[in-house]
FIVEX-326918 format. One line per field, with one value per residue (C-alpha): y, x, z; residue number from 1; residue in one letter. Coordinates in Angstrom, 3 decimals, always signed. Each point is the difference from the previous one (the first is absolute). Layout:
BEGIN
py = c(Y/...);
px = c(X/...);
pz = c(Z/...);
num = c(NUM/...);
residu = c(A/...);
***
This chain:
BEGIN
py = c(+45.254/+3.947/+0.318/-3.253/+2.620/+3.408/-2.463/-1.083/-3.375/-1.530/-1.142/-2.479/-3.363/+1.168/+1.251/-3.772/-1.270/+1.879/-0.365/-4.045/-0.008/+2.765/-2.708/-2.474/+1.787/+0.207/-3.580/-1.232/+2.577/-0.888/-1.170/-0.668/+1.130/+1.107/+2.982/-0.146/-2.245/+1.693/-0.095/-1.283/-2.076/+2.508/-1.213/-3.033/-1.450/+2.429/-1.105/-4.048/-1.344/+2.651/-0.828/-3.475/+0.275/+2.088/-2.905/-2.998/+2.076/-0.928/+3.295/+2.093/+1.269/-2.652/-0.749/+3.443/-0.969/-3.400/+1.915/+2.498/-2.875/-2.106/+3.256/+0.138/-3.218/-1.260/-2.840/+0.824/-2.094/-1.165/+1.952/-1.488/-1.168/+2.603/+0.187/+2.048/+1.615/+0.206/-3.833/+0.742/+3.012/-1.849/-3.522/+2.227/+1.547/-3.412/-1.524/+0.201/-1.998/-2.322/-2.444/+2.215/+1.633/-1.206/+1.305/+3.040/+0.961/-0.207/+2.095/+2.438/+0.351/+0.137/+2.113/+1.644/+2.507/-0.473/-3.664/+0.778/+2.219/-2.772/-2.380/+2.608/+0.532/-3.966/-0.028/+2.283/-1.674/-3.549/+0.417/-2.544/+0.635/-1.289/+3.171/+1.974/-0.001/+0.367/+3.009/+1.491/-0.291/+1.760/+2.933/+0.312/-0.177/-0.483/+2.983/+1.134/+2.151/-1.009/-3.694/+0.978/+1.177/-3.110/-1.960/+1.685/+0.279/-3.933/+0.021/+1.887/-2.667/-2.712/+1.307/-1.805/+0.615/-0.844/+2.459/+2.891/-0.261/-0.496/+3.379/+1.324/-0.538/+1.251/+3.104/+1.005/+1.045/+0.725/+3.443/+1.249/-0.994/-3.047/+0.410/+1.037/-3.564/-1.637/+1.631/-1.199/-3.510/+0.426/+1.332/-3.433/-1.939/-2.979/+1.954/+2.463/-2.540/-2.015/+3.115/+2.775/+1.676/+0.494/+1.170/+2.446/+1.941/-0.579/+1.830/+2.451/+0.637/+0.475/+1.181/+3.666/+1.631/-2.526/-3.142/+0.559/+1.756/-3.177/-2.694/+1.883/+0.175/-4.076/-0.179/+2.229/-2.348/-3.397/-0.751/+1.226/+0.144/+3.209/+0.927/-0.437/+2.017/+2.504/+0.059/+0.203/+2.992/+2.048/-0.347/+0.543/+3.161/+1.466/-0.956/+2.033/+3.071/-0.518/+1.678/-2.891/+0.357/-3.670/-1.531/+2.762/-0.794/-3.440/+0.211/+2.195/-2.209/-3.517/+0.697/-1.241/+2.338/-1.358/+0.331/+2.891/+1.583/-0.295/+1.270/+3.411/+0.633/-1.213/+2.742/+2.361/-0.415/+2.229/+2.965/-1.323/+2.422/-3.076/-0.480/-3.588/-0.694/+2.774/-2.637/-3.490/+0.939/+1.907/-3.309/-2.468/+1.958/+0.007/-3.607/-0.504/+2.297/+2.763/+2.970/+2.956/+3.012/+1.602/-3.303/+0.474/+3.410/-1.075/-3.030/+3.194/+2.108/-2.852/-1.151/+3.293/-0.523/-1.128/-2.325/-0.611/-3.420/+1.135/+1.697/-3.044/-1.851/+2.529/-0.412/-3.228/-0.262/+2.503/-2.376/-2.721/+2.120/+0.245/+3.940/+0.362/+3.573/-1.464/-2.130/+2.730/-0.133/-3.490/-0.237/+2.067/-2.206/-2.547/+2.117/+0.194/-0.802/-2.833/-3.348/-0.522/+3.431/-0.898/-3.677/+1.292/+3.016/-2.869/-1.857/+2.950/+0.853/-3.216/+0.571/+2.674/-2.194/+2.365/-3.021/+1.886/+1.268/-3.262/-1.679/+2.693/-2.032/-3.367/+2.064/+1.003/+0.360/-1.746/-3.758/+0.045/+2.555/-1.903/-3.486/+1.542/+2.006/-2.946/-2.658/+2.112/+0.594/-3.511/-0.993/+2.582/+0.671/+3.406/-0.299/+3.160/+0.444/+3.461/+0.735/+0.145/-3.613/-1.459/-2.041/+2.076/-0.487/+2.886/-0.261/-4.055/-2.994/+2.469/+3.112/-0.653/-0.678/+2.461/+2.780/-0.435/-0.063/+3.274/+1.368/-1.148/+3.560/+1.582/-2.353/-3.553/-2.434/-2.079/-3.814/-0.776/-1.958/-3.658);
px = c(+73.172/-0.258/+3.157/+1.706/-1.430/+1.699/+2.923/+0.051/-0.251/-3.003/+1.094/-2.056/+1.066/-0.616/-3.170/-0.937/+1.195/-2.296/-3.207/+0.399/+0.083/-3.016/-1.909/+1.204/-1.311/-3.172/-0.333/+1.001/-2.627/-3.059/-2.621/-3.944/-2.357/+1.529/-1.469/+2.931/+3.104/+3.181/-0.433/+3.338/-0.667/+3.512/+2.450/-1.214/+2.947/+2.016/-1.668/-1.047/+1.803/-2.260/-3.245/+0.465/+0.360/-3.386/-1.385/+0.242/-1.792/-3.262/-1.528/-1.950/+3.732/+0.644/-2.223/+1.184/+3.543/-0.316/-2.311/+2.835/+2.586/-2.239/-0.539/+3.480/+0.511/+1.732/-0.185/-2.391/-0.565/-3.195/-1.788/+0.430/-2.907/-1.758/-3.708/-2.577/+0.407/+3.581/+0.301/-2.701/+1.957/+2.986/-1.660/-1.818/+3.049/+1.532/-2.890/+1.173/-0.165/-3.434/+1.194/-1.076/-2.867/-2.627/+1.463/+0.971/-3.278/-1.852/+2.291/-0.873/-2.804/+1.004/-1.552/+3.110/+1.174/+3.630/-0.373/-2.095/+2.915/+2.660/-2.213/-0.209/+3.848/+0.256/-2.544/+2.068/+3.465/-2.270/-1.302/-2.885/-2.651/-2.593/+0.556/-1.362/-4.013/+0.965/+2.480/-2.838/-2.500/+2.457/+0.672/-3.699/-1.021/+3.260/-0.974/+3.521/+1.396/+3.377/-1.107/-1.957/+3.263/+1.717/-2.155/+0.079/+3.906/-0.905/-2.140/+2.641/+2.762/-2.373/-1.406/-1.868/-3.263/-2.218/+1.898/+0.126/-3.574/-0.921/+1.651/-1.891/-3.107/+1.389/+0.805/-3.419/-0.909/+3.837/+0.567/+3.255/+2.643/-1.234/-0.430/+3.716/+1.699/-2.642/+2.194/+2.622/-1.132/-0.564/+3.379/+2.154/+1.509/-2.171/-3.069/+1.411/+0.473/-4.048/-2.021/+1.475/+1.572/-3.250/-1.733/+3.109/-1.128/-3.763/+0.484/+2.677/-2.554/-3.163/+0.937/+1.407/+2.062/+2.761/-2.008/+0.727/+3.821/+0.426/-1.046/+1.896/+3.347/-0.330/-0.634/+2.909/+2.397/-0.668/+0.516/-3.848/+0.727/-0.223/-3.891/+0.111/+3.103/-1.765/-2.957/+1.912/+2.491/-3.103/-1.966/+3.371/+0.499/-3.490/+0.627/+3.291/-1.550/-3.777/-1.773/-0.396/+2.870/-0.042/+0.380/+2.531/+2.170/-0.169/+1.019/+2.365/+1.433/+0.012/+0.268/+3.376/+2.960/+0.770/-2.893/+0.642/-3.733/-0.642/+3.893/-0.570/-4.278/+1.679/+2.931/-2.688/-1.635/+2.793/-1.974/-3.435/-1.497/-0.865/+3.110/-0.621/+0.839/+2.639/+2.013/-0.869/+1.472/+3.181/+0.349/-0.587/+3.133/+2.253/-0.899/+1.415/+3.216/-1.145/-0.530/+1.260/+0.481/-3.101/-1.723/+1.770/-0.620/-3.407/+0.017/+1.676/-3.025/-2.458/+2.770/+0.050/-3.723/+0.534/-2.593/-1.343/-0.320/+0.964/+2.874/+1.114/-0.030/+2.092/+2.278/+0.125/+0.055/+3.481/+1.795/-0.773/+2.065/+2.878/-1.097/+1.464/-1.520/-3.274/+1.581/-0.841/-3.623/-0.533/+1.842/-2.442/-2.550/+0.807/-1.918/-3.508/-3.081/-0.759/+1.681/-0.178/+2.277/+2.581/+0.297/+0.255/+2.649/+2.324/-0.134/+0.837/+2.942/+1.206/+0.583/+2.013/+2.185/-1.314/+0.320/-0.281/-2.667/-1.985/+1.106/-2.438/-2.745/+1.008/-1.032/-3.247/-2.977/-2.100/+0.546/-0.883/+2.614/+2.666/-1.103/-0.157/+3.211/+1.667/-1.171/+0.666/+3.048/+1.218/-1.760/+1.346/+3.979/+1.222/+2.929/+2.825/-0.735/-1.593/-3.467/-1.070/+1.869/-2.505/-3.015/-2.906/-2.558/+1.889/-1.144/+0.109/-3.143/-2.481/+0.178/-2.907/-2.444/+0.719/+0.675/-3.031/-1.675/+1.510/-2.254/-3.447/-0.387/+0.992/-2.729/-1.140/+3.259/+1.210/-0.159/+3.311/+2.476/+0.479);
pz = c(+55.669/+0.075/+2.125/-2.907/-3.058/+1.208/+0.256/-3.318/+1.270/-1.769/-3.151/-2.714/+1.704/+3.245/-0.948/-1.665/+2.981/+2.346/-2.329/+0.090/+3.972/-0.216/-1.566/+2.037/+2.666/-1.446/-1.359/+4.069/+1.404/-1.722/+2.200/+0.406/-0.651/-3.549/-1.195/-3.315/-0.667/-2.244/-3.335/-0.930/-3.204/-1.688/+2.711/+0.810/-1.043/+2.522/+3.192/-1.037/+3.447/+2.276/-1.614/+0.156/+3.675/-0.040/-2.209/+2.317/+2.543/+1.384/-0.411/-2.838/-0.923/-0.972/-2.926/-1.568/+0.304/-1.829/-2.444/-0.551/-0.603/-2.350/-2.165/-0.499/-0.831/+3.357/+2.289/+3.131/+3.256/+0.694/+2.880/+3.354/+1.041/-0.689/-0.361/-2.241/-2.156/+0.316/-1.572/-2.461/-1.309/-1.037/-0.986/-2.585/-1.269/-0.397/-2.041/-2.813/-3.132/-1.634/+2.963/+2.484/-1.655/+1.702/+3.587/-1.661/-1.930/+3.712/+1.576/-2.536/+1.795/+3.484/+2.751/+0.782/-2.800/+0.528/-1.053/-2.752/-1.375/+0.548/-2.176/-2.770/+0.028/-0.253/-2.894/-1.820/-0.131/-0.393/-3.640/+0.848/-2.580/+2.825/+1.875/-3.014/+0.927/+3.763/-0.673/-2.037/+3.214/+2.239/-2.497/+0.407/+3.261/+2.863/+2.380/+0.085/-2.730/+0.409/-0.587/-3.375/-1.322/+1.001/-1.891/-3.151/-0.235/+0.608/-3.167/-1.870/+1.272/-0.810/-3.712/-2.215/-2.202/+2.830/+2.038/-2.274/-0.640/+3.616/+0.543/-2.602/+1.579/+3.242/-1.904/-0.362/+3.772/+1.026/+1.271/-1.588/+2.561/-0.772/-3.406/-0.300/+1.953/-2.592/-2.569/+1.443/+0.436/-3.846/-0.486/+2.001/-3.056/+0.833/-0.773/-2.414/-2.665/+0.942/-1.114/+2.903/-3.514/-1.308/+3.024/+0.957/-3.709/+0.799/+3.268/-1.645/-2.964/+2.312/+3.474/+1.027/+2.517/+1.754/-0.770/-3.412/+0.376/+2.228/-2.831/-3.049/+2.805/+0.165/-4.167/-0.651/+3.138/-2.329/-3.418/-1.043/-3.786/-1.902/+0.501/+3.521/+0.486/-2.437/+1.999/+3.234/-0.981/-1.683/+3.477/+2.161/-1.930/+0.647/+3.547/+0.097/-1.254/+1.504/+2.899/+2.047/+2.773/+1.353/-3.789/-0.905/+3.345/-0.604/-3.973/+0.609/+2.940/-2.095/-3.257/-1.803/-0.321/-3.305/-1.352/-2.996/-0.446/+4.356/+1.239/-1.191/+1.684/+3.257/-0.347/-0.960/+3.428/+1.274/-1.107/+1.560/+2.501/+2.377/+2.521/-0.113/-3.787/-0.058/+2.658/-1.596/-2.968/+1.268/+2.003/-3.170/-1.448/+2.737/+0.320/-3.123/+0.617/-2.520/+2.402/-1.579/+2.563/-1.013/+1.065/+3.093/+0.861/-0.681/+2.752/+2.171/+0.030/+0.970/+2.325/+1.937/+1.575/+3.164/+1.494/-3.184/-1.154/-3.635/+1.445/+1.621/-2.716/-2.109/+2.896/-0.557/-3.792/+0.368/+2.507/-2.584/-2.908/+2.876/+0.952/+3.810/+0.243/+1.059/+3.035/+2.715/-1.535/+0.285/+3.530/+1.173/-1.406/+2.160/+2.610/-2.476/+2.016/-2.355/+0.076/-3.699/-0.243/+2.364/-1.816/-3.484/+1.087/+1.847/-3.243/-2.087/+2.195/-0.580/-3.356/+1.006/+2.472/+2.465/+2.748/+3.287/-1.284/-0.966/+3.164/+2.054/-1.578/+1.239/+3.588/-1.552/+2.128/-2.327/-0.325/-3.830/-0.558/+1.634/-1.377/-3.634/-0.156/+1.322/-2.278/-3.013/+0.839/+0.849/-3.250/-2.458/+1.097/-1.119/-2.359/+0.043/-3.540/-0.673/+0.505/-3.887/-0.181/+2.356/-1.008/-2.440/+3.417/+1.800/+4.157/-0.196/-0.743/+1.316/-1.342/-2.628/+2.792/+2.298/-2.120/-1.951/+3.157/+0.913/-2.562/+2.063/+1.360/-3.138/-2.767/+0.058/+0.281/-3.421/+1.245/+1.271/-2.860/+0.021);
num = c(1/2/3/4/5/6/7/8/9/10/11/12/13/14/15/16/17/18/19/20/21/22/23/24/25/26/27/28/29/30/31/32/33/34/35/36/37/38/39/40/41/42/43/44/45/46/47/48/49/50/51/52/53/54/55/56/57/58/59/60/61/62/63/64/65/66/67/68/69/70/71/72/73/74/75/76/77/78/79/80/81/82/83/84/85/86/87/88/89/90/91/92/93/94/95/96/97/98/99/100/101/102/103/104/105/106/107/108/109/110/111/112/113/114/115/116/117/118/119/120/121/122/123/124/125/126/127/128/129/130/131/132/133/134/135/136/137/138/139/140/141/142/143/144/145/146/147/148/149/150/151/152/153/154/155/156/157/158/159/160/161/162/163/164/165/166/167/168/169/170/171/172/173/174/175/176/177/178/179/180/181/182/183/184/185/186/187/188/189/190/191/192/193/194/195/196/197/198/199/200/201/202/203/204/205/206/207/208/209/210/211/212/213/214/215/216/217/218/219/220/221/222/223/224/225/226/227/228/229/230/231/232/233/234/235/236/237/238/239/240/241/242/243/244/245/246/247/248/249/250/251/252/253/254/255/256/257/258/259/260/261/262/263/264/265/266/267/268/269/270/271/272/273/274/275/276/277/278/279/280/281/282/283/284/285/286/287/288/289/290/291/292/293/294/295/296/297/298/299/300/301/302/303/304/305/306/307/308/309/310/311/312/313/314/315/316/317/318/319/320/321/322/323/324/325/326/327/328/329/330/331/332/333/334/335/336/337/338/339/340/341/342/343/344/345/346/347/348/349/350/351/352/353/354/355/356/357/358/359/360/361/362/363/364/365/366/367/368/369/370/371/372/373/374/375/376/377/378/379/380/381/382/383/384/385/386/387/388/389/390/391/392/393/394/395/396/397/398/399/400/401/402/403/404/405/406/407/408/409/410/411/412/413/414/415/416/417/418);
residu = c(X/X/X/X/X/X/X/X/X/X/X/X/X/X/X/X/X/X/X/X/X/X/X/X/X/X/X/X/X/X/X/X/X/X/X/X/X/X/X/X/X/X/X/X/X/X/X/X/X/X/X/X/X/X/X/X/X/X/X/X/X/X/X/X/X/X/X/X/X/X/X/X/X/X/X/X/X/X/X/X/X/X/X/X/X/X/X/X/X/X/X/X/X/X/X/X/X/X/X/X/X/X/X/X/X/X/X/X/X/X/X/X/X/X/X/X/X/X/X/X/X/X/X/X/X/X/X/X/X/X/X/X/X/X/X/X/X/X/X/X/X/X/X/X/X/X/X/X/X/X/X/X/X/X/X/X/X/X/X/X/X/X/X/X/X/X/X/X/X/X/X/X/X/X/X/X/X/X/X/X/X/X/X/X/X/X/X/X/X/X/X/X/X/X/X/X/X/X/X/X/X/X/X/X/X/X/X/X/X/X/X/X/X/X/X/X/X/X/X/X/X/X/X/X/X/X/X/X/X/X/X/X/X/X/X/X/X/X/X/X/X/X/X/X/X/X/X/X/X/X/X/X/X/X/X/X/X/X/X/X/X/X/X/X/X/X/X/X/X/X/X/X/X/X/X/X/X/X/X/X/X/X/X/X/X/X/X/X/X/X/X/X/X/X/X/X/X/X/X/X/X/X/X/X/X/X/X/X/X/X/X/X/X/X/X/X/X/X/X/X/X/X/X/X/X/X/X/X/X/X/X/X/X/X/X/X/X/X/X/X/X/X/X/X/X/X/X/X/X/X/X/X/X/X/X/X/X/X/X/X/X/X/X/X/X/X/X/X/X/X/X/X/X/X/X/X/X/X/X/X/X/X/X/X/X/X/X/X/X/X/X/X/X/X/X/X/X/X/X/X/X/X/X/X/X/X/X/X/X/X/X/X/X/X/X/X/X/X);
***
């Protein structure tokens, strides 16, 4: 590939090429014992005939294969004889419906915790009101954290008045991770409209800090009416110009552009003394195409310190508005000591149809770097158009996670969008 670059060989469908037999060769190398499968749920699509293979295997792979099918809304194989908990895995994630409520409500409760989370993702595209008092349990007490979320995006799927006030109760001893997937439980149209509204502006009116940015972001996202949105942009703005760095970051990350009394606090932020707002909201206007060249020279100076997670994501942030100058930065990104920063700079030079450049981490050491800058790439096809003409999320489906969690070192992370 290095000898195919200084060629000028390498160029976008080559690349594509290349990252769907990388994860090819991943998909066919799995084995046991699995300490991780891909996560591939963006390019699913992209690599359906590989994972069925993987699928009617016999072996742990091959629950996580069918799992990754079904969640995509494809066909999978059943295992092949397999045993536990492979079957168990994906007979959970196929319960679905009141018809099989009964098998699924018991797998909810399984020994093994990746069967537990299969049930949860069946209960939340089944809509059985029976689940509701189970789901409730499992918020409560499943051991595993990841499980607890799953069954309150459940609940929000699911809604209802028993719901909504089940999660109230739950409210009461949540810590605030939980307390913000409660919100957005609360915040699922289902639930919205059976009493989430009104506990979205209790928790708005009563809370502080990101539980309460996070519940007046979901009042001012659906159609509140005018006291809620009242309430909502009078807490946002004391959030935009308040002390607290977590509630400020995430305000200033989520708050609507269009919004006339919010747009100008999060331009304001340019003048902050903390680094970290100074970049969130030079990237909310280059998201939306408005970056003047002060804004840029701005994004320069945070750009130009190397090894610095807020310099990388300047970097980034330019090669999103189409500014080549940073390419030589971010190539030598590719080299950071952190997997995380190698990822994000191939997916910024991307954007720049910098190809040889993003095909060097298709060879990455580090399996999630090579899975990752694959799938995304398979699942979100550059177009020629220029850089400003490309979708408003600038490095692909997963800048608002990672970036945010760029800012870990830095302050406490805004929960990731969506």
């Amino acid at each position: 590939m290095s000898r195919a670059d200084r060629a000028g060989q390498l160029e976008r469908s080559t690349v594509l090429e290349l990252a769907a037999a990388v994860l090819r060769r991943e998909l066919s190398s799995v084995r046991q014992p699995l300490t991780s499968f891909p996560s591939l749920a963006p390019c699913a699509h992209d690599l359906s005939g590989v994972l069925r293979e993987v699928a009617a295997g016999s072996a742990e792979p091959a629950a996580f294969a069918a799992l990754t099918l079904l969640d995509a809304g494809l066909d999978a194989p059943d295992p092949d004889g397999a045993g536990e908990p492979t079957a168990s895995i994906v007979q959970a994630r196929r319960a679905l419906g009141p018809s099989a409520g009964a098998r699924r409500r018991t797998l909810m409760l399984h020994g093994d915790a990746d069967v537990r989370r299969a049930a949860l993702e069946a209960a939340a595209h089944s809509g059985d009101p029976a689940d509701a008092r189970p789901l409730l349990e499992v918020a409560r007490l499943d051991p595993d954290p990841s499980n607890r979320g799953a069954a309150l995006r459940a609940l929000g799927a699911l809604g209802g008045a028993e719901v909504v006030v089940g999660l109230a109760d739950l409210w009461a001893m949540a810590e605030t991770e939980q307390r913000l997937q409660i919100i957005e439980a609360w915040a699922a149209p289902p639930s919205f409209g059976s009493g989430g509204r009104a506990q979205l502006l209790r928790a708005a009116e009563l809370e502080s800090g990101v539980v309460a940015v996070a519940a007046a972001l979901e009042l001012m996202r659906r159609d509140a009416g005018a006291e809620a949105e009242g309430v909502a942009t009078t807490l946002l703005g004391g959030a935009l110009r308040g002390s607290d760095i977590s509630a400020r970051l995430l305000a200033l990350y989520e708050v609507p552009w269009s919004n006339p009394a919010l747009q100008p606090l999060v331009l304001e932020a340019q003048s902050s003394p903390d680094a970290a707002a100074r970049w969130v909201s030079l990237f909310r206007q280059v998201e939306q195409g408005k970056a003047a060249e002060p804004a840029r020279q701005a994004l320069r100076t945070l750009a130009s310190e190397q090894g610095a997670t807020l310099g990388l994501l300047a970097r980034m942030t330019l090669a999103g508005a189409g500014e080549a100058g940073v390419k030589a930065a971010l190539r030598a990104d590719l080299k950071a000591p952190r997997g995380r920063d190698r990822m994000l700079a191939a997916l910024a030079l991307a954007e720049l149809n910098d190809w040889g450049a993003v095909a060097q981490a298709l060879a990455d050491d580090s399996p999630s770097v090579r899975q990752t800058v694959a799938c995304q790439l398979l699942a979100e096809p550059r177009s020629e158009a220029p850089a400003q003409q490309l979708r408003s999320e600038l490095f692909g489906p997963l800048a608002p996670e990672l970036t945010r969690q760029l800012l870990t070192p830095a302050s406490a992370s805004p929960r990731p969008r969506g």
